[in-house]
Rosetta silent file (secondary structure, phi, psi, omega in degrees, C-alpha in Angstrom):
SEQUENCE: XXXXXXXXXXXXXXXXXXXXXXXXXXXXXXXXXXXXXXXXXXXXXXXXXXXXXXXXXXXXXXXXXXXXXX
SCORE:     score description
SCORE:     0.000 S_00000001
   1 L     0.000  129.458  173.604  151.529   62.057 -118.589 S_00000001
   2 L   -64.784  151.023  174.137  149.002   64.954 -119.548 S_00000001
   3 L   -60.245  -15.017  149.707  145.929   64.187 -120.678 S_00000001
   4 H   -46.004  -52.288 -162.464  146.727   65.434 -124.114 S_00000001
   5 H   -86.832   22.374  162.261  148.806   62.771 -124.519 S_00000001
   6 H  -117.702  -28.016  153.276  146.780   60.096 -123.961 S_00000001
   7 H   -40.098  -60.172 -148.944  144.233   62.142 -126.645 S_00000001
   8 H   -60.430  -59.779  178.757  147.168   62.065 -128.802 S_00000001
   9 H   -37.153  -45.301 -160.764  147.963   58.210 -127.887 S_00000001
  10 H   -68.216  -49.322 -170.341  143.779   57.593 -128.775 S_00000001
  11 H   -87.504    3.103 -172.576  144.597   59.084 -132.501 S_00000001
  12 H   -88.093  -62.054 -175.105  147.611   57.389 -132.879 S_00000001
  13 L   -73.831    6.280  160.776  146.034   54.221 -131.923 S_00000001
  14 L   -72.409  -12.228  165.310  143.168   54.552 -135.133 S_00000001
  15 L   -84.306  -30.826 -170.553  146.331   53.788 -136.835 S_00000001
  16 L  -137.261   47.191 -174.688  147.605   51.047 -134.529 S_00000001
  17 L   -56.184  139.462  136.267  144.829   49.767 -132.889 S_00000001
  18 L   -24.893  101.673 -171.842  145.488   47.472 -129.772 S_00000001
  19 L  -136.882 -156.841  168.940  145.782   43.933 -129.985 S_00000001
  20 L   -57.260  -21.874  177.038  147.227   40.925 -129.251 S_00000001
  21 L  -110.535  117.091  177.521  150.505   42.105 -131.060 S_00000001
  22 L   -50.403  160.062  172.637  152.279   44.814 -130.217 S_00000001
  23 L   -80.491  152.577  120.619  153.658   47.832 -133.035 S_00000001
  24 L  -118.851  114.222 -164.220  157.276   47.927 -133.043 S_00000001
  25 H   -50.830  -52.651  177.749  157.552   50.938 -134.257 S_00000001
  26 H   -49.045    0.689 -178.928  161.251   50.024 -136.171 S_00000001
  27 H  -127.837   36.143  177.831  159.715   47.628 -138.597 S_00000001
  28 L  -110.964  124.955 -177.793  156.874   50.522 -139.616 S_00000001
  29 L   -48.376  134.299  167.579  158.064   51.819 -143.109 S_00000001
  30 H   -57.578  -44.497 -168.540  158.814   56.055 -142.290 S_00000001
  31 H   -60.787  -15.743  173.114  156.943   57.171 -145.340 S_00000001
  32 H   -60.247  -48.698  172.980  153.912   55.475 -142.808 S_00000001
  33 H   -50.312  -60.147 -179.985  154.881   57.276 -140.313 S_00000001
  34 H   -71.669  -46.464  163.011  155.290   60.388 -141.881 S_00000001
  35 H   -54.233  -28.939  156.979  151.661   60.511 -143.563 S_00000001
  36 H   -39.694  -61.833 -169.741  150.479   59.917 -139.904 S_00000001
  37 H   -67.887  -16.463 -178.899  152.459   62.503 -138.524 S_00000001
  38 H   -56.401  -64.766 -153.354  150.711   64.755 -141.670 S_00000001
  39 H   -72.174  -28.705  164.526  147.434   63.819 -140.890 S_00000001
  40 H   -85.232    1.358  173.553  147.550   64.365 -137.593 S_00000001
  41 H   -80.802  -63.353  161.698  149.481   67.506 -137.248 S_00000001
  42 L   -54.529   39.798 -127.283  147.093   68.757 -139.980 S_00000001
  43 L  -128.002  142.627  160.665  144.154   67.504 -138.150 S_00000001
  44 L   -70.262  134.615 -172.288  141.300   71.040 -137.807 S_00000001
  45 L  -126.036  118.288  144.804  141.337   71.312 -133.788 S_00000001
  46 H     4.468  -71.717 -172.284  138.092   72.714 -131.810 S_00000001
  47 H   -68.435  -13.299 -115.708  139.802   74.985 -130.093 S_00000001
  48 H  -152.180  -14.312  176.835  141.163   76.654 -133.373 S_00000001
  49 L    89.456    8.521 -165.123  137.746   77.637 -134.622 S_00000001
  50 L   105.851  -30.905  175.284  137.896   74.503 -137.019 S_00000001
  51 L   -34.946  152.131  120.120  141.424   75.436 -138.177 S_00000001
  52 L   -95.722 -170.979 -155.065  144.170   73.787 -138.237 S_00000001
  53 L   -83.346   23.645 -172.644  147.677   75.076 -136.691 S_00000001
  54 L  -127.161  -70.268  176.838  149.123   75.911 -139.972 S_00000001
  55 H   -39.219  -42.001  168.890  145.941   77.967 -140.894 S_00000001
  56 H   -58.027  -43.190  165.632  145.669   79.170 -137.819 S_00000001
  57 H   -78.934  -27.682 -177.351  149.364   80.677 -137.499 S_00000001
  58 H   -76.276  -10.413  178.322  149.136   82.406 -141.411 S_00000001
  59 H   -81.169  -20.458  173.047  146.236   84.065 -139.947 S_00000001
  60 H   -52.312  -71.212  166.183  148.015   85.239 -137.078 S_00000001
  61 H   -37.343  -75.485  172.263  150.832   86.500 -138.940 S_00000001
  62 L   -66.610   20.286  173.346  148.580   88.158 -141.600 S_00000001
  63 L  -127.870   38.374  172.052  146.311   90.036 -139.524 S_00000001
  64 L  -160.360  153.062 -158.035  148.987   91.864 -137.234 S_00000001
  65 L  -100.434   98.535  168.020  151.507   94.617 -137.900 S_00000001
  66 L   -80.877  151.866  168.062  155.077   93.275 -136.590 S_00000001
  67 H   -80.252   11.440  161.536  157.726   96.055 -135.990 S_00000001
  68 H   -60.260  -39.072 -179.021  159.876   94.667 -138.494 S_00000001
  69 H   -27.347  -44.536 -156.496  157.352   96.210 -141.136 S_00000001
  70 L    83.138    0.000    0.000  158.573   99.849 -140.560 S_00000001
C-alpha cells in the first residue's frame, strides 16, 4: 500500500476514529458515506495551488484550445 493511502486512511479515520470497536462499514447509512466521499473528494489539495480537483480540471479545460474547437 502507497503512502497515499494510508494519507487517505488518516482522513477517513477523522470520521471513524480508532477504537475499541471496529466500523463495519455495512451498518453505516450511504447518505454517510456519500457526504464523506464529498468532503473528501472536494477537499483543496497543496499540490493544486489550494484547488480542488474539480476546480482544478475546469481550469484546465478553460484555459487550452482542444482540436475539437476548429
Amino acid at each position: 500500500m502507497g503512502s497515499g493511502a494510508f494519507f487517505t486512511n488518516g482522513l477517513i479515520r477523522q470520521y471513524f476514529p480508532k477504537g475499541k470497536k471496529t466500523v463495519d462499514f455495512r451498518e453505516v447509512p450511504i447518505k454517510k458515506l456519500r457526504q464523506i466521499e464529498e468532503r473528501l473528494n472536494n477537499r483543496p489539495r497543496k499540490a493544486l495551488k489550494y484547488l480542488t480537483s474539480l476546480e482544478c480540471f475546469y481550469e484546465l479545460i478553460n484555459n487550452r484550445k482542444f482540436a475539437l474547437e476548429g
